[in-house]
C-alpha positions as CSV (number, residue, x, y, z in Angstrom):
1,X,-51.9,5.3,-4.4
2,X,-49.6,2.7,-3.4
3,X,-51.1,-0.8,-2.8
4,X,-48.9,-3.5,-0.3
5,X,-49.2,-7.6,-1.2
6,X,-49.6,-9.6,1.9
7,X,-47.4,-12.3,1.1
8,X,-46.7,-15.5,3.6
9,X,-43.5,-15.6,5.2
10,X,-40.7,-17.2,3.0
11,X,-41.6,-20.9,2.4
12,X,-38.0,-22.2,3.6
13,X,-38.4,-19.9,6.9
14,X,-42.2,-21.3,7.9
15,X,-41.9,-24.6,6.7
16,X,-38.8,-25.2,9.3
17,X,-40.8,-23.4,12.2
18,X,-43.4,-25.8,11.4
19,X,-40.8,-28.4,11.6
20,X,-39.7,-27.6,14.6
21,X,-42.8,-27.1,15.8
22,X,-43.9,-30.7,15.0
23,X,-41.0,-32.3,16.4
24,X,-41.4,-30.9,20.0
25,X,-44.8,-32.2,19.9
26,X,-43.9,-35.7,18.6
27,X,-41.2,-35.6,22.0
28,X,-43.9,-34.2,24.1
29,X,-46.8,-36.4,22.7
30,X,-48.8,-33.6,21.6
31,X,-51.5,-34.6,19.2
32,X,-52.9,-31.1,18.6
33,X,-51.7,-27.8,19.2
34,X,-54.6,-25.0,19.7
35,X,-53.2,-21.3,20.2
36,X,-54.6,-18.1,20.3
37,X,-51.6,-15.6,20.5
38,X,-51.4,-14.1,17.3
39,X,-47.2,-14.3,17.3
40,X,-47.5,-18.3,17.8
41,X,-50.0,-18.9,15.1
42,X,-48.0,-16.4,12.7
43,X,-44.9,-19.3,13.9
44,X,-47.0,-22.2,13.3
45,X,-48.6,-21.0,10.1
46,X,-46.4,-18.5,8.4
47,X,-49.4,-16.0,7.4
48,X,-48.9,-12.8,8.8
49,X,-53.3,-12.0,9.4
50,X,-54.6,-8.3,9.2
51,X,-56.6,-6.7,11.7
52,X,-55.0,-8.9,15.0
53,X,-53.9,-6.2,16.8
54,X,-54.8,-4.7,19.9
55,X,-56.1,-7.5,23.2
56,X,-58.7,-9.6,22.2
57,X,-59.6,-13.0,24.3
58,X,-58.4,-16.4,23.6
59,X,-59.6,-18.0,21.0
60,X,-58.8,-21.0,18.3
61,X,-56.5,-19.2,15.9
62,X,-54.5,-21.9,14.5
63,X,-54.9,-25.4,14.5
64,X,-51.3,-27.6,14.0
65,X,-52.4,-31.5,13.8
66,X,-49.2,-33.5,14.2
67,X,-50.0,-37.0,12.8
68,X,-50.9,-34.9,9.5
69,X,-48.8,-31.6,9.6
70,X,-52.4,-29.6,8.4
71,X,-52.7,-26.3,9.9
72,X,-56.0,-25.1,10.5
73,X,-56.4,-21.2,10.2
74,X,-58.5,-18.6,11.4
75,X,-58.6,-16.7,7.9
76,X,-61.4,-14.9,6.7
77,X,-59.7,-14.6,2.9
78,X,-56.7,-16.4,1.4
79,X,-54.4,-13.7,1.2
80,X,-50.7,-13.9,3.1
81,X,-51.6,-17.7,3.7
82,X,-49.5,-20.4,2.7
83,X,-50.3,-22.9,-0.5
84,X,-50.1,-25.6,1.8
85,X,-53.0,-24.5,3.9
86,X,-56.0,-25.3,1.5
87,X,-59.1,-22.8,1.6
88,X,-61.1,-25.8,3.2
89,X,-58.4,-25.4,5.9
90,X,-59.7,-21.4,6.8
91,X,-62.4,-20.6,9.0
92,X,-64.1,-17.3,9.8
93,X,-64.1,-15.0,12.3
94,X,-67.4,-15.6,15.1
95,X,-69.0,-14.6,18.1
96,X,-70.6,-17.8,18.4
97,X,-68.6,-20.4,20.7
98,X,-70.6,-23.5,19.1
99,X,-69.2,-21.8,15.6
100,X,-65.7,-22.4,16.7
101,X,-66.7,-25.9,18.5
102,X,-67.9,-27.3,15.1
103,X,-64.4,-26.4,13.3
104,X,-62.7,-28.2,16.0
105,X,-65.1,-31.1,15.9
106,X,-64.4,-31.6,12.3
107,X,-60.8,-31.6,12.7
108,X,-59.5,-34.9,11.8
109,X,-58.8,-37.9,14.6
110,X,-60.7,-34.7,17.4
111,X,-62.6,-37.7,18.9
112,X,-59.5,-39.7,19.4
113,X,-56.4,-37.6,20.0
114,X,-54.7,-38.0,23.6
115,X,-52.9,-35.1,24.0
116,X,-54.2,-31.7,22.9
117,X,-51.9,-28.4,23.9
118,X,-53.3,-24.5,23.9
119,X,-50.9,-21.5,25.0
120,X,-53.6,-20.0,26.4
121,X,-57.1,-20.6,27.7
122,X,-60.3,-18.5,28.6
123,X,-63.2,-19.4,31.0
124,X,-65.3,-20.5,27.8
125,X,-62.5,-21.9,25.8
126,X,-61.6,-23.9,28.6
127,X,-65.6,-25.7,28.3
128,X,-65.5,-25.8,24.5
129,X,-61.8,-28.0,24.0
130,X,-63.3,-30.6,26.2
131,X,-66.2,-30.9,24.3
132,X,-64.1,-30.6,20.4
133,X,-61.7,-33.3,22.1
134,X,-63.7,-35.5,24.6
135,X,-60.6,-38.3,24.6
136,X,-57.6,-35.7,25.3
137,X,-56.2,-34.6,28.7
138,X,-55.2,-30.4,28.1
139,X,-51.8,-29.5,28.7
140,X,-50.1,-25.6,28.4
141,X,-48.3,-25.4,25.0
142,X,-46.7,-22.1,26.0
143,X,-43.6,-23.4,27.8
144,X,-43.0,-25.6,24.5
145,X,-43.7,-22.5,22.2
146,X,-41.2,-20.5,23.6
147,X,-38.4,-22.7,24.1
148,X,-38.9,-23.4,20.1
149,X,-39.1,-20.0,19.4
150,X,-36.1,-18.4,22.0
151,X,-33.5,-20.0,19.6
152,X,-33.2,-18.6,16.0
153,X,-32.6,-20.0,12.7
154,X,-30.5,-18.8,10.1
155,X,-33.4,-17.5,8.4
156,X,-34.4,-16.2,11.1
157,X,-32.0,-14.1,12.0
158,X,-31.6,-12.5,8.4
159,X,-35.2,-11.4,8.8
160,X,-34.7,-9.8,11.8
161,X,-31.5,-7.6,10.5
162,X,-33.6,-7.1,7.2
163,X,-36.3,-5.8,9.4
164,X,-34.1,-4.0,11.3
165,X,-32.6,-2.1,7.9
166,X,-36.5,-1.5,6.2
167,X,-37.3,0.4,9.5
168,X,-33.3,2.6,9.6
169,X,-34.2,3.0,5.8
170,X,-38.0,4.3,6.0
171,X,-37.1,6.4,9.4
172,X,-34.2,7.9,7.0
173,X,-36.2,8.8,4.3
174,X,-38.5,10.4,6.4
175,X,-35.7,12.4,8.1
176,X,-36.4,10.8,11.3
177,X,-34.3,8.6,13.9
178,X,-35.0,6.4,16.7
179,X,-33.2,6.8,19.8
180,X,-32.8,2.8,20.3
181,X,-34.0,-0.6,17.8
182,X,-34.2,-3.9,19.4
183,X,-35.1,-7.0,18.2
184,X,-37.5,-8.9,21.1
185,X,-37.8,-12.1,21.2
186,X,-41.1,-13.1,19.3
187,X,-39.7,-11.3,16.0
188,X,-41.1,-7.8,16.8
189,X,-38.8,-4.8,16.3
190,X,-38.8,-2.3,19.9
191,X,-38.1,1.4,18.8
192,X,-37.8,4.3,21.2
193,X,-38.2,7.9,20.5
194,X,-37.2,10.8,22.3
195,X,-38.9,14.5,21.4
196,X,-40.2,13.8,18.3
197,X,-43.2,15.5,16.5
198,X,-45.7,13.4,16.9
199,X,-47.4,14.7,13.4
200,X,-44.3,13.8,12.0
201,X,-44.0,10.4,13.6
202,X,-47.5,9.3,12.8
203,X,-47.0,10.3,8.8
204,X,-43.8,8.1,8.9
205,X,-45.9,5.3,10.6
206,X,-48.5,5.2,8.0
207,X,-45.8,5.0,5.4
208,X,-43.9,1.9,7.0
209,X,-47.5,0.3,7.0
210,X,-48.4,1.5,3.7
211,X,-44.8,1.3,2.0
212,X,-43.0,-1.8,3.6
213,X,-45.8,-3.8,5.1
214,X,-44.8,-3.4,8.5
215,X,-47.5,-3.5,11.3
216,X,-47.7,-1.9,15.0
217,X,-48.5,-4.2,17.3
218,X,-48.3,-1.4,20.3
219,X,-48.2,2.1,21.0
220,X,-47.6,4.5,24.0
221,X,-46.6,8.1,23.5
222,X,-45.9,10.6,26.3
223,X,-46.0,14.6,25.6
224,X,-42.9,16.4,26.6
225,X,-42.3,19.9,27.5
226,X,-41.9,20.8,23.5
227,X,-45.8,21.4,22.2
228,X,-46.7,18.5,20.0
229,X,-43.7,16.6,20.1
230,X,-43.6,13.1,22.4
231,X,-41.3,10.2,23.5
232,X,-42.8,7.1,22.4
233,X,-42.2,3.4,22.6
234,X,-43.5,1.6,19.4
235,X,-43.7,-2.4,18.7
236,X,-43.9,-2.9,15.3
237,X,-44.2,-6.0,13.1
238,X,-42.0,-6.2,9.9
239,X,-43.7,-8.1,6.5
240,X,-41.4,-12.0,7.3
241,X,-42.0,-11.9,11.0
């Protein structure tokens, strides 16, 4: 049985997309950045979380302070986070709104910050900041988060061609090939089959999970004219992204 460590992303690599991070919001006087996307909290945070896939509503995923530099993480273990987030730092998963409200309450300076920023909002997320951060005015982070992210560093890029060599390597070993890799733009690999067995493409799947620590984030297969073979299109998340 082969077991896979969830490690955090290299410390040089998160701390200076936290950096960066951190410096858009000093420029933008953002006092708290709230998001829910699971790609910008893996950004912010630099712990790649299980069981985040699929669509799921907004909700307080990661919490960036900016007078402090904490994070605030929606963890229920400590494994794949950071040493700098402290356990005390982690919250668990809830149903309950006033659950979440309370960790944001507690954050430090919520009463007084100005400025607080989410890259996303739902109908009851959008009553429960208010009330975590009665002094702030709400402004979309998103914008911000993707003009950090669009432009790569060093680091960055050397993840995304060692990503792009696990996934040649493991497709090799498993005798497969896809028909086209590209790198998108929030650090996801895009691979496209054509006519594969779809027995066969599942087993190499599991393995890349199992073997390499890689994660799909989406799915959608089409049968063709040959029995049990499909063309897919697969999103999948490498170990450092």
């Amino acid at each position: 049985m082969t077991t896979t460590e969830v490690r955090p992303d290299d410390e040089r690599l998160r701390l200076d997309r936290r950096a960066r991070v951190l410096a858009e919001m000093e420029a933008e006087g953002i006092d708290v950045l709230v998001v829910g996307r699971e790609g910008n909290a893996r950004y912010v945070s630099g712990a790649p979380r299980l069981w985040t896939a699929g669509s799921h509503p907004f909700g307080p995923g990661c919490v960036l302070v900016r007078s402090s530099g904490a994070v605030h993480l929606l963890s229920t273990w400590d494994e794949g986070v950071p040493d700098e987030i402290p356990h005390e730092n982690l919250y668990g998963i809830s149903f309950n709104r006033m659950t979440f409200l309370k960790v944001l309450q507690n954050i430090e300076g919520a009463d007084s910050v100005r400025t607080v920023a989410t890259d996303a909002l739902s109908p009851s997320s959008a009553l429960m900041l208010p009330k975590a951060f009665p002094s702030a005015d709400l402004v979309d982070a998103e914008p911000m988060l993707r003009r950090v992210r669009r432009v790569k560093t060093p680091d960055e890029v050397e993840a995304i061609r060692g990503s792009v060599a696990v996934a040649e390597q493991s497709l090799a070993a498993a005798g497969m090939k896809a028909t086209r890799i590209v790198p998108l733009a929030n650090g996801s690999l895009q691979l496209t089959f054509s006519n594969v067995s779809y027995a066969a493409w599942a087993a190499w799947l599991a393995s890349a999970e199992r073997e390499h620590g890689m994660h799909a984030i989406a799915v959608t297969a089409h049968a063709t004219h040959t029995p049990g073979n499909a063309d897919v299109e697969l999103s999948l998340r490498s170990g450092r992204d």
